[in-house]
C-alpha positions, 0 to 999 in steps of 0.5 A: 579835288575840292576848294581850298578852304580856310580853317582856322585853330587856335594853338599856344594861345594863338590863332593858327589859318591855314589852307586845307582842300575841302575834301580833306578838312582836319580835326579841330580846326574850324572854318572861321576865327570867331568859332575859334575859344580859348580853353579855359580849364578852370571854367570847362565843364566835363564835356570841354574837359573830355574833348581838349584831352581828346584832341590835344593828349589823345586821351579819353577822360573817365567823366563819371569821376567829379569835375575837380578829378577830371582837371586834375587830369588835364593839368598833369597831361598838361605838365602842371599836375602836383 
């Protein structure tokens, strides 16, 4: 058994801290609050874009499609697609 270790997400447009043992720290949460970035679809390059569908959808983004496509994308996971 590890530390308890302080990690911080943010989640619906706040910060979320909760206490994790060291040996079994999740996926995307970080270790301090400054590390922690709004997303923000409209400046997100290709790479931000694949990663937030990743970790919040489950969904791999096919990035050889324009940045105009790929937001497109998020948005419809989202629930704001057209």
């Amino acid at each position: 058994m590890g530390n308890p270790t302080w990690m911080y997400r943010l989640k619906d447009g706040a910060v979320e801290a909760k206490i994790f043992d060291s040996d079994d720290l999740p996926k995307g949460w970080v270790d301090a609050p400054p590390k922690v970035e709004a997303f923000d679809l409209e400046t997100a390059d290709k790479n931000a874009l694949e990663a937030y569908a990743k970790e919040k959808h489950g969904v791999d983004l096919d990035k050889r499609k324009g940045i105009d496509k790929l937001r497109e994308q998020v948005r419809e996971l989202d629930g704001y697609g057209e």
